[in-house]
C-alpha positions as CSV (number, residue, x, y, z in Angstrom):
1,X,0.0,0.0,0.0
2,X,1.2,3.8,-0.7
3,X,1.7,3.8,3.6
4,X,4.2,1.1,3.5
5,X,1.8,-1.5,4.7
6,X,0.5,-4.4,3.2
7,X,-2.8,-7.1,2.6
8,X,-2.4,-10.6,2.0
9,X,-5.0,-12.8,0.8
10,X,-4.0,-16.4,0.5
11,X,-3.7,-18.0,-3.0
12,X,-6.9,-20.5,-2.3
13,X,-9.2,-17.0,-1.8
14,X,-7.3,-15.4,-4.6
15,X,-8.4,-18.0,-7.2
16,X,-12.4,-16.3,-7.1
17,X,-10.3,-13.1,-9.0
18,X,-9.1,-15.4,-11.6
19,X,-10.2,-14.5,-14.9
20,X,-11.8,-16.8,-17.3
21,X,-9.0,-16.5,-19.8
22,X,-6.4,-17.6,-16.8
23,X,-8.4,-21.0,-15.8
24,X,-7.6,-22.2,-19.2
25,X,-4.2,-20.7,-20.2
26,X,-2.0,-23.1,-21.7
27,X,1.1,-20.9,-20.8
28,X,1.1,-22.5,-16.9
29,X,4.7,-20.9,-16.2
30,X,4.8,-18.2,-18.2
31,X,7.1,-19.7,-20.6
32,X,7.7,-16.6,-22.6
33,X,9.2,-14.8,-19.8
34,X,12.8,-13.6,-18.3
35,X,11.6,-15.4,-14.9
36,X,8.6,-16.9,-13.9
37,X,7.0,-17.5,-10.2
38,X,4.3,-19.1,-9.2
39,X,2.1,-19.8,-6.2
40,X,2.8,-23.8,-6.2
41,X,4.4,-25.7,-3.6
42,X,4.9,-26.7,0.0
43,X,6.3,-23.7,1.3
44,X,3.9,-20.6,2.3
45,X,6.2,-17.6,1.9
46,X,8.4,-19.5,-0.6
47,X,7.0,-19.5,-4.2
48,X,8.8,-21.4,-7.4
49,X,11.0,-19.3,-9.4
50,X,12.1,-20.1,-13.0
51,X,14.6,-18.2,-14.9
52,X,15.0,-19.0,-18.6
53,X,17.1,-16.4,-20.2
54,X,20.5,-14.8,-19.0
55,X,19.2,-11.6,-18.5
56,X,16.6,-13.1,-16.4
57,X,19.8,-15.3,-14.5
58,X,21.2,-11.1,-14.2
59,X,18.6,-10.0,-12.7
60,X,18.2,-13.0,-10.1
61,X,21.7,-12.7,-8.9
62,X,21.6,-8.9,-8.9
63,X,18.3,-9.5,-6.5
64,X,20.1,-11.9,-4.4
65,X,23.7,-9.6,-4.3
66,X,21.3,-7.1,-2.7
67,X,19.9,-9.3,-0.2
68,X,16.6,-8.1,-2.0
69,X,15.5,-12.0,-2.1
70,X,16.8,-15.2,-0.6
71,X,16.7,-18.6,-2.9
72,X,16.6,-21.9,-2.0
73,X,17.5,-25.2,-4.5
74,X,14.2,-26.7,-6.1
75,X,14.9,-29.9,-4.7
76,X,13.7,-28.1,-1.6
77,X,10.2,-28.8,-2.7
78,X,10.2,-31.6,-5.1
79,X,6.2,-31.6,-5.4
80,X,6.5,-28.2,-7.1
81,X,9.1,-28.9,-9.3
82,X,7.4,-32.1,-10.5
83,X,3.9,-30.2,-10.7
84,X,6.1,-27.9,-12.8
85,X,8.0,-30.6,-14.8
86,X,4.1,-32.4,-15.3
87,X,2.5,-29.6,-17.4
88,X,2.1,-29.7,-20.9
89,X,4.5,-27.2,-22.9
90,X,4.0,-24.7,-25.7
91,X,5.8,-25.9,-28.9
92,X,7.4,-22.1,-29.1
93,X,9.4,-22.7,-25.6
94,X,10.1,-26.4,-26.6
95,X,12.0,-24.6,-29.5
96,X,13.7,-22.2,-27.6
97,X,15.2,-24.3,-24.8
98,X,16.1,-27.0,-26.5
99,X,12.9,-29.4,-24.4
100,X,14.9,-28.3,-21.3
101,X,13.5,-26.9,-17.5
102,X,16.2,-23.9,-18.2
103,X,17.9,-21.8,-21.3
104,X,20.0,-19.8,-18.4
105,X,21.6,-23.3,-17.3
106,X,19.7,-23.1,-13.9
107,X,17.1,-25.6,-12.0
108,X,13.7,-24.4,-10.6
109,X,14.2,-22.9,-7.2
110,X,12.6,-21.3,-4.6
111,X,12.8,-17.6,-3.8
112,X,11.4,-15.6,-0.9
113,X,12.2,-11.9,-0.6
């Protein structure tokens, strides 16, 4: 919020926001992206993290250099990464990353900031 304070509504009540669009998306892990997070896994102030690109990789260590975010190894929560692993893929990502979890040379892990 703009006075520094926050709301949290957990993940389970967020879902009745979901858009119709979203309930149906093919792109699970937002396999287009620099980095993508989601609200799978074990941990409740831990949430998945993917990088896929090296300026995504950058930006993950530049986080962590400023103490901004703490990370974890995905094996950590090996429900989420095999949730993760389990979902279909889009032929465009396939393409791009060579089939592979990662194009940055990275696994899944889990970041909390």
């Amino acid at each position: 919020m703009r006075d520094g304070s926050y709301h949290e509504v957990p993940l389970k009540e967020a879902h009745a926001w979901t858009r119709e669009g979203c309930k149906q998306c093919p792109d699970f892990s937002a396999e287009h992206a620099d980095i993508s997070t989601g609200g799978i896994g074990a941990f409740a102030d831990w949430t998945i993290t993917v990088v896929r690109t090296d300026k995504g990789r950058e930006l993950m260590d530049a986080m962590v250099a400023a103490s901004s975010i703490e990370v974890r190894p995905g094996a950590d929560d090996p429900g989420a990464v095999e949730l993760l692993k389990a979902r279909p893929r889009q032929p465009q990502a396939l393409a791009r990353d060579g089939g592979g979890a990662k194009a940055a040379g990275g696994q899944p892990c889990l970041m909390s900031s």
